[in-house]
C-alpha positions in Angstrom: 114.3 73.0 130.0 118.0 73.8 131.3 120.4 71.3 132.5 123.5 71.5 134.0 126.0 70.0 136.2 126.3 72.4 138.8 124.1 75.1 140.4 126.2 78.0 139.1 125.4 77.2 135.9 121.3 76.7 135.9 121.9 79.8 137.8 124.0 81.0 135.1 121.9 80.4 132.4 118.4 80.8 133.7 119.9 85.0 134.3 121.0 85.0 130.9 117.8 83.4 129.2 115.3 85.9 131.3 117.5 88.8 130.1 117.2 87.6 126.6 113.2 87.4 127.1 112.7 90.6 128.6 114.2 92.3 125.4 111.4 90.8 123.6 108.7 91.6 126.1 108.5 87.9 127.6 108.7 87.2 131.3 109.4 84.1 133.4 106.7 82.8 135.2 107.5 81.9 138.6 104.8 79.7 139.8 105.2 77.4 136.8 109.1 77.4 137.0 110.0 74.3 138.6 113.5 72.5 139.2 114.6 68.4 140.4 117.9 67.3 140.9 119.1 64.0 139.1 120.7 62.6 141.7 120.8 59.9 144.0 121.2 62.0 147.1 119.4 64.5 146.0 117.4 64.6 148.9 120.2 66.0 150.7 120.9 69.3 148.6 119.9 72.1 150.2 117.0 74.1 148.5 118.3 75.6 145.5 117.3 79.9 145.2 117.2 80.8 141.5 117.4 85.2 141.1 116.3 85.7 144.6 113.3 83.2 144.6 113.0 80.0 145.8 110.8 77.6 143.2 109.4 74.4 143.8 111.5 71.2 143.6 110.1 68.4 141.9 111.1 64.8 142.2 109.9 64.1 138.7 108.1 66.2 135.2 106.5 65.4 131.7 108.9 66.3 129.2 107.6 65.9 125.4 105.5 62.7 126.6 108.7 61.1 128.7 108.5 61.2 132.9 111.4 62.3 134.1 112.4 60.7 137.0 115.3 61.9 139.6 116.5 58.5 140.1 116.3 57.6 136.3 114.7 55.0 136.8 112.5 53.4 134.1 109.5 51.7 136.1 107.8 55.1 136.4 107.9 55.9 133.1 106.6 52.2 131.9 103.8 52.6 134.4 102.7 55.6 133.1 102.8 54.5 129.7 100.7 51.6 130.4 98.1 53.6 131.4 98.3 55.3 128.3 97.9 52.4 126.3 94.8 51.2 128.5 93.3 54.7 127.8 93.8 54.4 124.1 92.7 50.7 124.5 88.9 51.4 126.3 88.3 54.4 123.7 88.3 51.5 120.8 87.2 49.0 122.9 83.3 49.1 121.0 84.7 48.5 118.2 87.4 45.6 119.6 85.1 43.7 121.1 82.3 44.3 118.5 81.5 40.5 116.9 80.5 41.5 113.2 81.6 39.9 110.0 82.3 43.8 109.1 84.9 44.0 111.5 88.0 41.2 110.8 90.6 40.2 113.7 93.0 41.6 111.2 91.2 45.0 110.8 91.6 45.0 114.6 95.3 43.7 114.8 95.4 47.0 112.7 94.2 49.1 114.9 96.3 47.5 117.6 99.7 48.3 115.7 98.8 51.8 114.3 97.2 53.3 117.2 97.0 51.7 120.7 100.6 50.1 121.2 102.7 53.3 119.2 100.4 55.7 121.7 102.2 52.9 124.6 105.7 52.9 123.2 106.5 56.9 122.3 109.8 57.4 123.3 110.3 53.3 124.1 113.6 54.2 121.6 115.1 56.1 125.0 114.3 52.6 127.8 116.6 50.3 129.4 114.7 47.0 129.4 115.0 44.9 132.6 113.8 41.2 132.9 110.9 42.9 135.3 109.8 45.7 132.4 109.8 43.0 129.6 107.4 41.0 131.4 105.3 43.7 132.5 105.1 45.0 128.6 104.4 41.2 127.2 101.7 40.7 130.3 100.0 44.4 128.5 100.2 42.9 124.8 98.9 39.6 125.8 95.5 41.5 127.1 95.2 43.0 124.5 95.0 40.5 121.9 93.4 37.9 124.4 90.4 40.7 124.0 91.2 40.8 120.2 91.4 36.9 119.4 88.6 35.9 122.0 88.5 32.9 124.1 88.5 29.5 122.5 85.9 26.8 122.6 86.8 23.2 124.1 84.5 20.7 124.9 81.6 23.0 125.1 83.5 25.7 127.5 85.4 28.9 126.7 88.8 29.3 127.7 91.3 32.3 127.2 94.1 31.7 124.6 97.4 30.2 125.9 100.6 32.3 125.3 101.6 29.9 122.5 98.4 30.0 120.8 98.8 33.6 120.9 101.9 33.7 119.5 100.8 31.3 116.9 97.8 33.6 115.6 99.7 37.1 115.9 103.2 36.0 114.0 103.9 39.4 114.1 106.9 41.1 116.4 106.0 41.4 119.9 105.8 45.2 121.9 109.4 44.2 123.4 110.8 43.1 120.1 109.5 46.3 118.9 111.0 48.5 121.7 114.5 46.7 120.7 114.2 47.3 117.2 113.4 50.9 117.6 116.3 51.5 120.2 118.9 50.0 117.7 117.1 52.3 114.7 118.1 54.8 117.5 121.5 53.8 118.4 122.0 54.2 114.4 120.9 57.9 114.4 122.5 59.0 117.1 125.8 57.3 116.6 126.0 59.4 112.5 125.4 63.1 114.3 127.5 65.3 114.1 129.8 65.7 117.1 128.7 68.8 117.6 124.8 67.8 118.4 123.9 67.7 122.0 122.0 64.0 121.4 125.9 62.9 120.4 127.4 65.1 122.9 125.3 63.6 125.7 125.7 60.1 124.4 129.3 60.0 124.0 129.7 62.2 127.4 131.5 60.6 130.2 130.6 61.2 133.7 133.3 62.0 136.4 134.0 61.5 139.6 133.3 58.4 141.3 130.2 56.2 141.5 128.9 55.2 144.7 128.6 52.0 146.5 126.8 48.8 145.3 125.7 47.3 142.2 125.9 49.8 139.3 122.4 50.2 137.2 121.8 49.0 133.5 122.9 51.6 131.2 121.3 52.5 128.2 123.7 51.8 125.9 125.1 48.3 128.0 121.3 47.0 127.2 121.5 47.7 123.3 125.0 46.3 123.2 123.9 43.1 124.7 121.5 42.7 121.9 124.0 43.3 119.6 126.1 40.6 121.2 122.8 38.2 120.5 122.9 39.3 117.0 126.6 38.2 116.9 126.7 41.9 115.7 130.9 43.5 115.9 132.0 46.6 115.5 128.6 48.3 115.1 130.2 51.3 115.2 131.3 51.1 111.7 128.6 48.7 110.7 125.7 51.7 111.4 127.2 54.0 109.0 126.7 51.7 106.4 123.3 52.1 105.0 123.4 48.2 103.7 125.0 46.7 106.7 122.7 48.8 109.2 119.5 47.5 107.6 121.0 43.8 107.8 121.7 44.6 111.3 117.7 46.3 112.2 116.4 43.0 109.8 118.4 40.2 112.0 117.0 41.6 115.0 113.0 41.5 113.9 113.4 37.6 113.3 115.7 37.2 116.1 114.9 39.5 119.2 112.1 37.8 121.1 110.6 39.3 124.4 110.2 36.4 127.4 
């Protein structure tokens, strides 16, 4: 994957990277090679010709189990992990909803925390969480162990597990405290790079020009600093490269970061 601020550039660069293959017998393949402009008016750049060919333009692309989206935005991306998760879900659903002494609610929960919701959140360390995403992800949990914990029986009739109750019989970290826990973890190892690592480069990078009109969207890093803020967490630049203080910091936040 190339990226690039400008068209010269991926032009650039793609000349330079096919010249480099073709030394070692490798050749581009054209009907795979595929480009999408990350911008809000993207729709309004002309078609973009790469060495004399004109390749398909994409609004959005898997990238190491991440959909990219051209108006990086995160609902897509949620979406599609969802339904990740609801595969992962049905292929142990046999042995979820199986009722034998064998298999335990905690043997479940087990299965729940080490397979189905890490296949949902790869990559959750890279989301912005809005008040809509939290929801959806808590709404996704709460089926899941509704399945796990069954209904409950009240005067003779089954009903399906409150919220509280659920929260109650889990007391473990929700999939949104998770998510938050992970992106700090993140923020940690990204922030002790060296300077000279692209992750750093990209992180500490500072977009020019001028933005366009109305409300600006949640950045990355605003969302994790506003945890922080909750944690009554200062300077965390400083903090995070102290082993001790970093772990204090990643602790606080699994007793005090809740989802809605």
């Amino acid at each position: 994957m190339i990226l690039g601020r400008t068209e010269g550039y991926i032009k650039r660069t793609l000349e330079k990277l096919a010249g480099i293959t073709q030394q070692i017998g490798l050749q581009m393949n054209d009907t795979k090679t595929k480009y999408m402009i990350n911008r809000q008016d993207g729709n309004k750049v002309k078609e973009i010709e790469l060495m004399g060919k004109r390749h398909e333009k994409v609004e959005s692309f898997k990238y190491l189990g991440t959909v990219m989206i051209n108006l990086n935005e995160i609902e897509t991306e949620t979406k599609s992990k969802i339904v990740v998760g609801n595969k992962c879900y049905y292929a142990l659903g046999p042995i979820i909803k199986r009722r034998s002494i064998s298999i335990s609610q905690s043997f479940k929960i087990r299965l729940y925390k080490t397979i189905i919701r890490p296949a949902m959140t790869y990559g959750a360390e890279t989301w912005t969480l809005t008040s809509k995403t939290e929801k959806k992800l808590m709404t996704w949990e709460r089926k899941i162990l509704r399945k796990i914990y069954r209904p409950t029986k009240e005067n003779g009739q089954r009903r399906i597990k409150t919220n509280e109750e659920l929260r109650t019989k889990y007391k473990s970290q929700d999939i949104v405290t998770v998510t938050k826990v992970r992106r700090l973890e993140w923020l940690g190892n990204v922030s002790r790079m060296n300077e000279t690592a692209c992750v750093n480069k990209i992180f500490e990078g500072k977009l020019e020009g001028r933005r366009g009109r109305g409300r600006p969207r949640l950045r990355w890093i605003n969302d994790v600093e506003d945890d922080l803020r909750k944690l009554d967490v200062k300077r965390w630049r400083m903090k995070v490269l102290n082993r001790e203080e970093r772990a204090s910091i990643i602790g606080e936040a699994k007793a005090k970061l809740k989802g809605p």
